[in-house]
Residue frames relative to the residue before (quaternion, step in Angstrom):
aa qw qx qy qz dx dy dz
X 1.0000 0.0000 0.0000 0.0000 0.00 0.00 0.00
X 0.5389 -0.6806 0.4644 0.1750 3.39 -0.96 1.21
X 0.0026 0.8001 -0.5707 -0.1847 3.95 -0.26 0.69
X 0.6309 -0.6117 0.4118 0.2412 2.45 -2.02 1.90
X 0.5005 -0.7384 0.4000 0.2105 3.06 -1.62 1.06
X 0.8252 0.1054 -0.0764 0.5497 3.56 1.84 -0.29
X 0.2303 -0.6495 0.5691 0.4486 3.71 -0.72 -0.61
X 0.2446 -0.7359 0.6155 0.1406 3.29 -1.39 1.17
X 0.7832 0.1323 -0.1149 0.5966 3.57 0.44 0.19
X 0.4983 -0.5666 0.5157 0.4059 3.77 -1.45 0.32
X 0.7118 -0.5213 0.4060 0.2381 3.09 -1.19 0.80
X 0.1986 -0.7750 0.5577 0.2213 4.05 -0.76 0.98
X 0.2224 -0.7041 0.6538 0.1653 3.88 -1.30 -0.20
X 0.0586 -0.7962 0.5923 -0.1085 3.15 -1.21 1.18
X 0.1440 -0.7599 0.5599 0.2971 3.39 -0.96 0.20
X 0.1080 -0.7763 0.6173 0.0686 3.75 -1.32 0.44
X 0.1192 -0.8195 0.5605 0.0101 3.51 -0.68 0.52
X 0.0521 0.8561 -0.4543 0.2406 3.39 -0.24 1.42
X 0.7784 -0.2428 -0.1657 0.5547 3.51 0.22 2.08
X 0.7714 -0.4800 0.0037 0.4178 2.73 1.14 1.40
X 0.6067 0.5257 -0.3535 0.4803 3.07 1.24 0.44
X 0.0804 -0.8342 0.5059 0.2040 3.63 -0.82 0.63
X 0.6160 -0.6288 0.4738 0.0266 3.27 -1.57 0.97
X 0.0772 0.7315 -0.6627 -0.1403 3.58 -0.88 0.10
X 0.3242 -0.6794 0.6461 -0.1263 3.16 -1.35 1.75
X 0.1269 0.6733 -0.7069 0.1757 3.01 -0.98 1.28
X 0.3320 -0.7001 0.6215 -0.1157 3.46 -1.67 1.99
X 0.4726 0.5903 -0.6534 -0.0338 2.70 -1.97 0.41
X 0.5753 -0.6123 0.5269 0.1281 3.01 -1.60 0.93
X 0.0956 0.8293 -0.5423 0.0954 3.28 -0.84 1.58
X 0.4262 -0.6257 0.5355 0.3742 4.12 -0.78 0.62
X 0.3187 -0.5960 0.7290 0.1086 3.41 -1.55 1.11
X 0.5095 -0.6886 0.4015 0.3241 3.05 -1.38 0.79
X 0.4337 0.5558 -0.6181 0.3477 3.98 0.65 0.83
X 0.7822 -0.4409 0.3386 0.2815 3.09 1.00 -0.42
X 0.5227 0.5501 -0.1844 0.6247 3.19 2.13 -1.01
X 0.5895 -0.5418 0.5718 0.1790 3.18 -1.77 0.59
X 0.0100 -0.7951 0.6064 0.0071 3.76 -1.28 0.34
X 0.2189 -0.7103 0.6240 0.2411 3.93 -0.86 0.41
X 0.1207 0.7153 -0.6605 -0.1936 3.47 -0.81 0.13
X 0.3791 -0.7076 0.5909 0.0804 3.21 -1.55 1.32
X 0.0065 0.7236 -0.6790 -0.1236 4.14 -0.54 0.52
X 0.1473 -0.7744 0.6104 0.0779 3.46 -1.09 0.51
X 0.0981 0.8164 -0.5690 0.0066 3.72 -1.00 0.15
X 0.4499 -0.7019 0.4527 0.3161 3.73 -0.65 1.30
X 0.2537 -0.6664 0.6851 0.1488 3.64 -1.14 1.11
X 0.2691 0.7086 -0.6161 0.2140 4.36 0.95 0.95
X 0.7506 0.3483 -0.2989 0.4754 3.67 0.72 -0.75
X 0.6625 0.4762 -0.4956 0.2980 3.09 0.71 0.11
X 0.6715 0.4938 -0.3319 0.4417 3.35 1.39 -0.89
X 0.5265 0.6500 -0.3836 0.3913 3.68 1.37 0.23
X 0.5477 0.4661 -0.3200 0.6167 3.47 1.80 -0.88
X 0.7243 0.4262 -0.4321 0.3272 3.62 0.18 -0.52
X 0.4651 0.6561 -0.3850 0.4528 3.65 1.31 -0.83
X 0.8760 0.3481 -0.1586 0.2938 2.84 0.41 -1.39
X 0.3148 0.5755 -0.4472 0.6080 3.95 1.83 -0.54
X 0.7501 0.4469 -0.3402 0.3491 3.70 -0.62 -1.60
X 0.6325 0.4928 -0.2899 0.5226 3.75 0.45 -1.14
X 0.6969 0.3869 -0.3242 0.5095 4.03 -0.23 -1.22
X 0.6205 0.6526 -0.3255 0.2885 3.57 0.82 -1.22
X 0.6805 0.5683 -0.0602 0.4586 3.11 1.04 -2.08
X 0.8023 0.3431 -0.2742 0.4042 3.48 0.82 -1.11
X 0.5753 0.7282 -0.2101 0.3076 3.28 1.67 -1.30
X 0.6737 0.6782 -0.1798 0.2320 2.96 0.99 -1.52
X 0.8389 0.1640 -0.1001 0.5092 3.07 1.26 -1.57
X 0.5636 0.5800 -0.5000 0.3098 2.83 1.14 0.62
X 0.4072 0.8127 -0.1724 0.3795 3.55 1.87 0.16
X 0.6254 0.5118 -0.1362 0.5731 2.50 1.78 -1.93
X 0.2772 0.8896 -0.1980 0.3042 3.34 1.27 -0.89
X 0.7150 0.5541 0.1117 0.4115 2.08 -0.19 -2.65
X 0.7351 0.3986 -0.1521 0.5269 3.41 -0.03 -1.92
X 0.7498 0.4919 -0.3593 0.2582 3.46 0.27 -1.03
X 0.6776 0.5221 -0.2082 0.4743 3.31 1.31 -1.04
X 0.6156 0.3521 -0.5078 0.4891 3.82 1.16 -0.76
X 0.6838 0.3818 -0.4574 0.4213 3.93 0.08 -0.84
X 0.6853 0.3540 -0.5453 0.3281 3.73 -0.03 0.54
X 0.6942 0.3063 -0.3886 0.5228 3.56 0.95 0.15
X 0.3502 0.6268 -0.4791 0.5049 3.49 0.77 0.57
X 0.8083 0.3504 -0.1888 0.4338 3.08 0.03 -1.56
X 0.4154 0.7866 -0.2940 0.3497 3.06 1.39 -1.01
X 0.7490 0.4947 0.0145 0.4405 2.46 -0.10 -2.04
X 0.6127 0.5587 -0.2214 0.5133 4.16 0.64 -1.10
X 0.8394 0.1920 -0.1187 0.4945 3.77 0.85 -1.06
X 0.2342 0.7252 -0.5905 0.2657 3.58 0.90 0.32
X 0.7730 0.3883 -0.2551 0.4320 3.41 0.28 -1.68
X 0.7730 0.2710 -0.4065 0.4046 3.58 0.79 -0.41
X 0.4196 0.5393 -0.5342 0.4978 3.65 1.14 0.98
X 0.5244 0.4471 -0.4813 0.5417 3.78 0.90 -0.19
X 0.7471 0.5075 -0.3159 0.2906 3.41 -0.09 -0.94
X 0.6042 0.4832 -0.3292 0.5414 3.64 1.73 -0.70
X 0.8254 0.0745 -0.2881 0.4798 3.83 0.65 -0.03
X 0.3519 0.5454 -0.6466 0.4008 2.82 0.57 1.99
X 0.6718 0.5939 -0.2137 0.3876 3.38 1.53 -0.85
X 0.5073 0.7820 -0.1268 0.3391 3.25 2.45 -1.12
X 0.6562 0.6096 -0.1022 0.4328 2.60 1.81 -2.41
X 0.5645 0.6919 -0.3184 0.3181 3.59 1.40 -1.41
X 0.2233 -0.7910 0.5688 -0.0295 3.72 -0.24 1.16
X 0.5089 -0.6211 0.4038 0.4384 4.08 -0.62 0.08
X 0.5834 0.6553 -0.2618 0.4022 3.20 1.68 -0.49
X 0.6302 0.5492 -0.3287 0.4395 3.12 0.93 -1.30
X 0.2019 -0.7072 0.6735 0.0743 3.79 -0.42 1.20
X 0.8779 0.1958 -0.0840 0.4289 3.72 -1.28 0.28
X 0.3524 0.8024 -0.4272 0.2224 3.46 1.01 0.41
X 0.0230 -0.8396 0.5416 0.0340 3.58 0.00 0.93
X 0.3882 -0.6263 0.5976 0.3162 3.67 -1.54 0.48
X 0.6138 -0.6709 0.3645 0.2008 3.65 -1.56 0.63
X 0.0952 -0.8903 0.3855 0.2229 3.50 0.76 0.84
X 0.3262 -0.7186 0.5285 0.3128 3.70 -0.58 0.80
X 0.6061 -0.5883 0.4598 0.2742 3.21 -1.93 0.42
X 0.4439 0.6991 -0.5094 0.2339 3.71 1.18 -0.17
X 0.4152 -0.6619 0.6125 0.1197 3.99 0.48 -0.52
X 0.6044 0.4436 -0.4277 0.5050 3.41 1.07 0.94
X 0.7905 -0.1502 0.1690 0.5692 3.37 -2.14 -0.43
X 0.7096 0.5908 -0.3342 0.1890 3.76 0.22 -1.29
X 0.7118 0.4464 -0.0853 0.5355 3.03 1.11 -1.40
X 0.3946 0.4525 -0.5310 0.5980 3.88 1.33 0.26
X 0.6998 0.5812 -0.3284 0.2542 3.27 0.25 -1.49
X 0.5455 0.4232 -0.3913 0.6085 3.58 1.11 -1.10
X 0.6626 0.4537 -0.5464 0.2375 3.75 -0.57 -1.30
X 0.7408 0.5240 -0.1914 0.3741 3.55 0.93 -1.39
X 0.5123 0.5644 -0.3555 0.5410 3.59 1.38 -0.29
X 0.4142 0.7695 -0.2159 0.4355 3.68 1.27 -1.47
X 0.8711 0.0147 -0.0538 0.4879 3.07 -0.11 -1.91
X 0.3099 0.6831 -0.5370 0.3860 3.86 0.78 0.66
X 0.5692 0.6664 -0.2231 0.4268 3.12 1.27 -2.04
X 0.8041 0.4460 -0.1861 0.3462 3.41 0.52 -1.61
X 0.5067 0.6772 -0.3315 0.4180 3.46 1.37 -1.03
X 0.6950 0.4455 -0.2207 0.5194 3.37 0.65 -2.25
X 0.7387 0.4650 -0.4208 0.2471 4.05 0.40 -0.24
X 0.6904 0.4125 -0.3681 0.4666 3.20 1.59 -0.43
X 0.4584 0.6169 -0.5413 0.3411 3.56 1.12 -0.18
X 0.4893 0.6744 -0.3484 0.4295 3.22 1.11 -1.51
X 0.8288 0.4251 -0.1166 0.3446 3.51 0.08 -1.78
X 0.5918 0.5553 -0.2683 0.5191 3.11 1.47 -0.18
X 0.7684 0.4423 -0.2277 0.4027 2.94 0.83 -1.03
X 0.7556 0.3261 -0.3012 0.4817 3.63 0.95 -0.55
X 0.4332 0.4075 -0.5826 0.5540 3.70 1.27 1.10
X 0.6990 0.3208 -0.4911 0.4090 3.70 0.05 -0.22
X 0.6080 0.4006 -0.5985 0.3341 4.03 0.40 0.06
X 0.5024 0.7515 -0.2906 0.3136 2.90 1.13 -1.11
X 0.6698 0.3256 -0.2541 0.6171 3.82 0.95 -1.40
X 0.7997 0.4323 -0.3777 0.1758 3.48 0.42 -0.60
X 0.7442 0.4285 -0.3212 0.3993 3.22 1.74 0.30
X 0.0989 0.7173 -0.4793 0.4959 2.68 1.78 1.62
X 0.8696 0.3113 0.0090 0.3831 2.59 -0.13 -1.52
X 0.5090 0.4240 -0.4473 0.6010 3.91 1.07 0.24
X 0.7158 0.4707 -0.3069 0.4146 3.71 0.48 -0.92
X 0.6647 0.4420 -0.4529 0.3971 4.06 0.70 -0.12
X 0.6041 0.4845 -0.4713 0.4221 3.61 0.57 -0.96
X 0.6058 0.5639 -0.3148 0.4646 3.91 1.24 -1.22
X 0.7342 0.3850 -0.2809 0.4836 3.79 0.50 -0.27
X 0.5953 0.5897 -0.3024 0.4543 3.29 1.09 -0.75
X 0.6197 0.4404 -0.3636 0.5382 3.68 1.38 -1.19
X 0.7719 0.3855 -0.3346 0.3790 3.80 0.31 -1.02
X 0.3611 0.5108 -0.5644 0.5387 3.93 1.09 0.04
X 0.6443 0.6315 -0.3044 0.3055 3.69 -0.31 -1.34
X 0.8121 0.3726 -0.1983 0.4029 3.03 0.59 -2.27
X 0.4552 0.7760 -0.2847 0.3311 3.62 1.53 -0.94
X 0.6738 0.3167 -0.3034 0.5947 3.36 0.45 -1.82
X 0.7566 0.4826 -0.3976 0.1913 3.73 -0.28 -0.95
X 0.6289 0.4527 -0.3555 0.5226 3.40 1.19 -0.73
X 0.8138 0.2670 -0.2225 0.4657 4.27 0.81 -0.49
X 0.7094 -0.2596 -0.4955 0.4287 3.04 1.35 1.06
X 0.6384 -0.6248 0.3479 0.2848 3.72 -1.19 1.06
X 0.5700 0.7158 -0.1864 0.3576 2.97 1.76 -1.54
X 0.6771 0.5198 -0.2160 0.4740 3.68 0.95 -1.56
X 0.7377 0.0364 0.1061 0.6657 3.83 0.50 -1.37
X 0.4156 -0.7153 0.5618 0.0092 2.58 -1.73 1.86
X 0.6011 -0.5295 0.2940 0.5213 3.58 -1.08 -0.02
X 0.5689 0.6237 -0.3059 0.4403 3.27 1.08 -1.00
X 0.7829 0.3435 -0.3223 0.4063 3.64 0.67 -0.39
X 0.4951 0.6582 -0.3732 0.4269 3.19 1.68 -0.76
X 0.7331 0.4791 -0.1782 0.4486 3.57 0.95 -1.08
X 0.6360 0.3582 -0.4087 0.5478 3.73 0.84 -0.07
X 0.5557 0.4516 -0.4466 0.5366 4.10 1.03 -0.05
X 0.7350 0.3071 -0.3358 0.5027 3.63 0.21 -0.57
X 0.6494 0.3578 -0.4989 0.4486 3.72 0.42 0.25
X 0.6675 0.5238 -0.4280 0.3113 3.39 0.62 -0.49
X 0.6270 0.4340 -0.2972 0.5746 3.51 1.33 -0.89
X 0.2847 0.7120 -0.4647 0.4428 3.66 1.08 0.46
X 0.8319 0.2958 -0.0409 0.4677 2.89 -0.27 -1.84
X 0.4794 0.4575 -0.5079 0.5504 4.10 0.88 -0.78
X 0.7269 0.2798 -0.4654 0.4204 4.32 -0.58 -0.99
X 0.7808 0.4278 -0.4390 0.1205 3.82 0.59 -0.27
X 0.2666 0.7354 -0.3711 0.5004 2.98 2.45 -0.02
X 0.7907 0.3000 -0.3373 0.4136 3.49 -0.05 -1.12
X 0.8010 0.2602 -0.4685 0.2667 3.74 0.36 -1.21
X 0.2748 0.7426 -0.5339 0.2965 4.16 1.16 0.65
X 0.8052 0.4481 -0.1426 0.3613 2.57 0.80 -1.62
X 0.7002 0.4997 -0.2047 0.4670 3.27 1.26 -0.48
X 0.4654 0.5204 -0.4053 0.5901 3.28 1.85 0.03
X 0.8650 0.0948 -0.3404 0.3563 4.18 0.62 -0.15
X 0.4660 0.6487 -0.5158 0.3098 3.09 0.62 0.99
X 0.4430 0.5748 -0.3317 0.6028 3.17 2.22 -0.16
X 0.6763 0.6021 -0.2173 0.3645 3.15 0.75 -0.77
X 0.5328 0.4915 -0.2690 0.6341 3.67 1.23 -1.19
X 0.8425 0.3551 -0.3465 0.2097 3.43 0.21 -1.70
X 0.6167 0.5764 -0.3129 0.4353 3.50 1.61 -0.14
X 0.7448 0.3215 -0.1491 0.5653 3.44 0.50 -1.15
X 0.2970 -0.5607 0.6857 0.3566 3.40 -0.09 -1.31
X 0.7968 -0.0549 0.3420 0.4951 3.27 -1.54 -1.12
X 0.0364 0.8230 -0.5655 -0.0389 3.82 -0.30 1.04
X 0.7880 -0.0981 -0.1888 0.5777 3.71 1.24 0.32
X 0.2123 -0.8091 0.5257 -0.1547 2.95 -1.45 1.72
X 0.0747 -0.8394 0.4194 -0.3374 3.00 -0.25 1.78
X 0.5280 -0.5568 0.5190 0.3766 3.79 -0.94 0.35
X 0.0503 -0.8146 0.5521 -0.1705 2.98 -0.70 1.55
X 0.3795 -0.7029 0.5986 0.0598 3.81 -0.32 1.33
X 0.1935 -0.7076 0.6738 0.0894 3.56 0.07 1.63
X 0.7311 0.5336 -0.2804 0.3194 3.71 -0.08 -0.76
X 0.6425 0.3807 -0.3487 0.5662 3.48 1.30 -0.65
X 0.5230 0.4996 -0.4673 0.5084 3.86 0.71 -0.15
X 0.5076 0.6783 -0.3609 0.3899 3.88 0.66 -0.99
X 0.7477 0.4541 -0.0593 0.4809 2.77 -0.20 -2.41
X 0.7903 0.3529 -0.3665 0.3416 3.81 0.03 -0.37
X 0.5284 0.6357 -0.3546 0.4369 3.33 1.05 -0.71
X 0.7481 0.5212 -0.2281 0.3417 3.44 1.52 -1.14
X 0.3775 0.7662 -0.1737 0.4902 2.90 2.30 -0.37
X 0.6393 0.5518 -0.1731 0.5068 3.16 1.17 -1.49
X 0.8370 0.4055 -0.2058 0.3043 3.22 0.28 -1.12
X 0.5518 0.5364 -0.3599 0.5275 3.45 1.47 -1.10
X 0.7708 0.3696 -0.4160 0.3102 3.92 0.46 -0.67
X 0.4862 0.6138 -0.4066 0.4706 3.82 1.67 -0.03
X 0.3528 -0.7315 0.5628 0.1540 3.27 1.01 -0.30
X 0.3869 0.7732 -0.4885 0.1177 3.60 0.89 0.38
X 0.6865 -0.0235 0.1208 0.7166 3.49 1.04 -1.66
X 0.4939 -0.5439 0.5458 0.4029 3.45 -1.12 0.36
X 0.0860 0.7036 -0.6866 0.1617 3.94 -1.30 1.33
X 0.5583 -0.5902 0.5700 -0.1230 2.29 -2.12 2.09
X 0.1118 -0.8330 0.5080 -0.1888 3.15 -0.56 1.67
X 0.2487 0.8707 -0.3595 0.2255 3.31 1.79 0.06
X 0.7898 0.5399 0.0207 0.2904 2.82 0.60 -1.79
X 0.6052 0.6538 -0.2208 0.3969 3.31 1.79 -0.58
X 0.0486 0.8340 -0.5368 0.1175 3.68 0.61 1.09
X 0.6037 -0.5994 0.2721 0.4497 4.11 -1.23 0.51
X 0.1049 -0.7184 0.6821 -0.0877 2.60 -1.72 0.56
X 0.0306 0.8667 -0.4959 0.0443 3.41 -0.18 0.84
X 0.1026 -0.8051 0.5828 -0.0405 3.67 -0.46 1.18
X 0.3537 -0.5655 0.6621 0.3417 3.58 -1.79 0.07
X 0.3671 0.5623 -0.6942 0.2591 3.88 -1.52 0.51
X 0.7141 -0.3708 0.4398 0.3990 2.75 -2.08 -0.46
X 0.3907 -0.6054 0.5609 0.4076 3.69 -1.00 0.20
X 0.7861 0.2798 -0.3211 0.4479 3.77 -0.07 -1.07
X 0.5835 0.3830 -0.5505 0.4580 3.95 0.43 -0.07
X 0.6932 0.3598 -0.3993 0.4801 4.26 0.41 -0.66
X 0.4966 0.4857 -0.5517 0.4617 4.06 0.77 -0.12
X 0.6089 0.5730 -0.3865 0.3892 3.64 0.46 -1.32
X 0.6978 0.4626 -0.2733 0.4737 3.77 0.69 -1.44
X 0.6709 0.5825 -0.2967 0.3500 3.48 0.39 -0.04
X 0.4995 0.6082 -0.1099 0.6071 2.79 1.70 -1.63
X 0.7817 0.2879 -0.3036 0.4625 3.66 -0.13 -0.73
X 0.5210 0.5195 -0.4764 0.4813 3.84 0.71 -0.60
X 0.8886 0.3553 -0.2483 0.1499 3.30 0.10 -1.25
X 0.1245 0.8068 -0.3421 0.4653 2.89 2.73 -0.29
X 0.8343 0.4717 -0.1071 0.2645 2.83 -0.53 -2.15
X 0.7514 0.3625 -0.2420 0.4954 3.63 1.13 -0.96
X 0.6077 0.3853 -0.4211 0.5521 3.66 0.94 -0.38
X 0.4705 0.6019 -0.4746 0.4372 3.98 0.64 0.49
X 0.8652 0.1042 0.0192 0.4901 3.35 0.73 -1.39
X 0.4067 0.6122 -0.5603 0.3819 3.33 1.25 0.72
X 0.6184 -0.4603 0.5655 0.2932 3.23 -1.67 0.52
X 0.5930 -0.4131 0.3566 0.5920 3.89 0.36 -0.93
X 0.7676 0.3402 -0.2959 0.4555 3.87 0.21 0.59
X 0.0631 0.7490 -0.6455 0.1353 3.95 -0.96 1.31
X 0.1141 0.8052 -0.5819 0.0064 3.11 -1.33 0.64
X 0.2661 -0.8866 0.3761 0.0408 3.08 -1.46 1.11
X 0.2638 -0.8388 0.4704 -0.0749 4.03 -0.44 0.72
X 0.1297 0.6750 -0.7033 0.1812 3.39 -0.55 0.93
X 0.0871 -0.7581 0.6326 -0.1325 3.07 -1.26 1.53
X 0.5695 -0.5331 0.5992 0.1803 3.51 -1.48 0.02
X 0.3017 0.8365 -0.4343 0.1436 3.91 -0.22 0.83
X 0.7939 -0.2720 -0.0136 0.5436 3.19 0.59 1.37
X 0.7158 -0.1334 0.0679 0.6821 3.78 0.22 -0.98
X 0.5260 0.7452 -0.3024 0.2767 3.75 1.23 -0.37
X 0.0967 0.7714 -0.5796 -0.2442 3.57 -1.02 -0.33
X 0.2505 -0.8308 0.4714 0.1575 3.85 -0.16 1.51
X 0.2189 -0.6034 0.7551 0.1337 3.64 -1.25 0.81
X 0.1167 0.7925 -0.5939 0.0749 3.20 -1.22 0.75
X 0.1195 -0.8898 0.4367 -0.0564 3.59 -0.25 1.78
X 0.0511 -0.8997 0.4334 -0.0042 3.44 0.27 0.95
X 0.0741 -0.6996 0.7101 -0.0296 4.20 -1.03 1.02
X 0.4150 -0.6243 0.6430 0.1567 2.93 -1.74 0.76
X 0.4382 0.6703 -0.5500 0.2369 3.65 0.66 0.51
X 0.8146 -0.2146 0.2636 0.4699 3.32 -1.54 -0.91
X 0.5644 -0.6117 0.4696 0.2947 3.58 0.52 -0.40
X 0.2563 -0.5850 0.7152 0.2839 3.60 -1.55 -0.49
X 0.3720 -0.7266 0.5673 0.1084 3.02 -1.28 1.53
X 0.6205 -0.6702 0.2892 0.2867 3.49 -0.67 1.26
X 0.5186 0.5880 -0.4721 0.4031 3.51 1.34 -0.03
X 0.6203 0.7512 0.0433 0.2214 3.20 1.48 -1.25
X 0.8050 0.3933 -0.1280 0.4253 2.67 1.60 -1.31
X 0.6409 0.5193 -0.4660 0.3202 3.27 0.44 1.06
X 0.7651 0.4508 -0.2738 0.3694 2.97 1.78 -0.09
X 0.4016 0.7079 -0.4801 0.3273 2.65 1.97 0.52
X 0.5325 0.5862 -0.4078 0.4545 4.18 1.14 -0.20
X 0.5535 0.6011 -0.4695 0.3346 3.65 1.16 -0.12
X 0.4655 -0.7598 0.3318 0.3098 3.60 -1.02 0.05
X 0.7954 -0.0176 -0.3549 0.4910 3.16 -1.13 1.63
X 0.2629 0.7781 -0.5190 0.2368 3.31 0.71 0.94
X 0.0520 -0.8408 0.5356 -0.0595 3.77 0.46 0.26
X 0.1191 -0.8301 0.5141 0.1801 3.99 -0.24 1.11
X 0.5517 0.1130 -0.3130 0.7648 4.03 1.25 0.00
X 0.3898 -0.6228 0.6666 0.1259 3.31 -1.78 1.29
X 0.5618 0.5946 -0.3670 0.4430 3.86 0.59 -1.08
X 0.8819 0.0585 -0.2062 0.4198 3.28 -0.22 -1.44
X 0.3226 0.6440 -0.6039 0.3413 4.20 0.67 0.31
X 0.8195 0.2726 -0.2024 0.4617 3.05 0.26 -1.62
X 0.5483 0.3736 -0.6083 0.4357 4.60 0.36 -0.38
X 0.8803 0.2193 -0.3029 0.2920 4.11 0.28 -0.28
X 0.6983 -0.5427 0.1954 0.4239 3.34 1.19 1.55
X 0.4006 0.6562 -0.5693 0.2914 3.59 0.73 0.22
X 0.4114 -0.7814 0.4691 0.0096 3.48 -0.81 1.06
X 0.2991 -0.7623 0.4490 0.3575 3.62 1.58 -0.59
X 0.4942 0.6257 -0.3767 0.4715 3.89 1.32 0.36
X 0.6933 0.5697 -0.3960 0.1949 3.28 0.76 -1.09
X 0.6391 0.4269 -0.3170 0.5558 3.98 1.19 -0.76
X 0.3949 0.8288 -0.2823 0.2782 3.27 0.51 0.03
X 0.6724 0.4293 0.1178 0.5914 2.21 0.95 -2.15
X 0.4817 0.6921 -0.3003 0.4459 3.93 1.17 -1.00
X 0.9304 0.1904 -0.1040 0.2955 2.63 0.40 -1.57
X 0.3340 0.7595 -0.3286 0.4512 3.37 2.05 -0.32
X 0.6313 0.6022 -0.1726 0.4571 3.35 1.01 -1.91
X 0.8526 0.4196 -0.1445 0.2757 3.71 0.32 -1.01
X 0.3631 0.7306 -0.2423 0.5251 2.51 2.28 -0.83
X 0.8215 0.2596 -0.1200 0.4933 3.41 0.07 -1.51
X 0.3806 0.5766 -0.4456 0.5693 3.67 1.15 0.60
X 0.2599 -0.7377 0.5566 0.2800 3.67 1.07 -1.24
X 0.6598 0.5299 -0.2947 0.4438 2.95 1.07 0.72
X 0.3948 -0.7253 0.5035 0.2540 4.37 -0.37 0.68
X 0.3422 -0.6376 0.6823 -0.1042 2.71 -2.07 0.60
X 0.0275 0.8293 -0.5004 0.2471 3.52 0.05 1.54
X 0.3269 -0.7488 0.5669 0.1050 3.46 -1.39 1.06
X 0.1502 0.8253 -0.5410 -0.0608 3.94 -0.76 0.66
X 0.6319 -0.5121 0.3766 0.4434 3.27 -0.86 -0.61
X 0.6359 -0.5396 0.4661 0.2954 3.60 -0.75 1.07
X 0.1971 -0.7066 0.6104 0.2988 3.11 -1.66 0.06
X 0.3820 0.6018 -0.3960 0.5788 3.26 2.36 0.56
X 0.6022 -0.4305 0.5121 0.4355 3.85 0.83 0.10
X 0.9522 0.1820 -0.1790 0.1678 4.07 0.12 -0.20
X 0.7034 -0.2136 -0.0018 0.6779 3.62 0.61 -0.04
X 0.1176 -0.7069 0.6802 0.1542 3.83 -1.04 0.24
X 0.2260 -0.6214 0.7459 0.0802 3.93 -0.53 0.67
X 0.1424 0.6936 -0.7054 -0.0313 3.48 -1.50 1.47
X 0.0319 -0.8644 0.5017 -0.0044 3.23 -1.19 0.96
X 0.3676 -0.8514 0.3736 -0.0211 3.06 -0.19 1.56
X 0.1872 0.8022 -0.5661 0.0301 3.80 -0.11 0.67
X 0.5729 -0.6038 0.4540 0.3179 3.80 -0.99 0.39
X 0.3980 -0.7091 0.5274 0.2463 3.63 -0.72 1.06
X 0.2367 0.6717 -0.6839 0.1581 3.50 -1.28 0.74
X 0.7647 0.4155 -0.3776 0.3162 2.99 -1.97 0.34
């Protein structure tokens, strides 16, 4: 056989199928060297190939979904299997009733997300019990303490109306005004501690710690109550509310012309990013066991004389509620008058 001397054209492909079998066919047309033309045809059975494809397509078809299957069923007991405990933990949280005091979830031993998850549920649990526990001692004190001044007026109104002779109007009326003004002390006071415990600080502003000071000291020298020291009270400028940080002043300074012997003084200073309030008395002091719960509400450490000089058991409270949401603390030391020293720290701004 003569070999062709070029290719005259690019080669074509066909398929052909012949007793059932098909074929790829591939042409082209080349010049022999007489001069004449030629086709040459190569051919090649496409049986194994359509046997690999049968057979890819088939494994394919069945394989596939039974994989997916496969896949579908292990990730549901995986997953399964992964959230049980944190499906225990949802009707443990369900079961929790308002009653159910001290209810804790079951932390598992696995030392994953889940078992953070309980610890944190746990100490939610705990939070919501002392609010809780807080909260039904403070109705508790507060319908204590709404209900004497209210018994005290109808004791009063009793003797006077069965006998006239014993209590006069004139006295009847300076007891029922005084227990007046004590229910409006408390339900004030109980109107911003609702107030702090909702909002916080509801307008905040540049606030002249020293001009709030400096009056209070005003106040007092013209009551003539104890004799108070105002030296110490240099600027200080803070951000807060004015009438909720006037209020915080007020009650410190309450509080010390209550339990001072006959001498208080007051100070407001500059201390690094700070501004310090310092209220000083020359009374008995707070014993160190003491001072923190004297900021609790209606807590009152001499009952007799709190209540003969109208102290309400709201007034630190509030102090400290107030300063909080200032972002700022509230601390008891020892005088350099010999009796309690109230410090109250609030960040300088504005």
């Amino acid at each position: 056989m003569t070999t062709p001397t070029r290719r005259r054209s690019r080669p074509a492909t066909s398929r052909w199928t012949h007793d059932g079998e098909r074929w790829l066919l591939v042409s082209d047309d080349v010049d022999l060297p007489d001069g004449t033309e030629a086709t040459i045809v190569f051919g090649s059975s496409l049986e194994s190939a359509d046997t690999a494809t049968t057979a890819v397509t088939t494994l394919l078809a069945v394989g596939v979904p039974v994989l997916v299957a496969l896949m579908g069923v292990g990730t549901w007991i995986v997953v399964g299997r992964s959230l049980r405990p944190v499906d225990r933990i949802r009707r443990e949280v369900d079961a929790v009733r308002g009653d159910a005091r001290g209810a804790r979830i079951a932390v598992p031993d696995t030392g994953d997300e889940v078992a953070r998850l309980a610890d944190t549920m746990n100490a939610m649990l705990e939070r919501l019990d002392r609010s809780a526990s807080a909260q039904r001692q403070f109705v508790a004190d507060a319908s204590h303490e709404l209900r004497s001044p209210i018994a005290s007026v109808r004791q009063h109104a009793s003797v006077a109306a069965a006998h006239p002779d014993r209590i006069g109007v004139g006295e009847l009326a300076e007891v029922v005004t005084a227990e007046n003004d004590r229910l409006a002390r408390l339900v004030d006071g109980l109107l911003v501690l609702s107030k702090l415990d909702e909002r916080g600080v509801a307008d905040c502003r540049a606030v002249d710690l020293d001009d709030l000071v400096l009056a209070e000291v005003s106040r007092v020298r013209s009551a003539g109550l104890v004799s108070i020291d105002g030296s110490g009270v240099g600027p200080a400028r803070v951000l807060g509310d004015p009438a909720v940080l006037s209020r915080v002043v007020r009650n410190l300074v309450d509080n010390a012309v209550r339990h001072a012997s006959g001498r208080i003084a007051l100070g407001v200073r500059a201390e690094g990013t700070w501004a310090v309030l310092t209220v000083d008395d020359d009374g008995v002091g707070v014993p160190g066991p003491e001072r923190d719960r004297v900021f609790e509400r209606f807590v009152r450490l001499d009952e007799a004389r709190s209540r003969d000089d109208g102290g309400s058991g709201l007034g630190l409270a509030i102090v400290r509620d107030a300063v909080r949401a200032h972002g700022g603390s509230v601390v008891i030391e020892d005088a350099p008058l010999g009796g309690a020293r109230f410090v109250v720290r609030i960040a300088l701004g504005g």
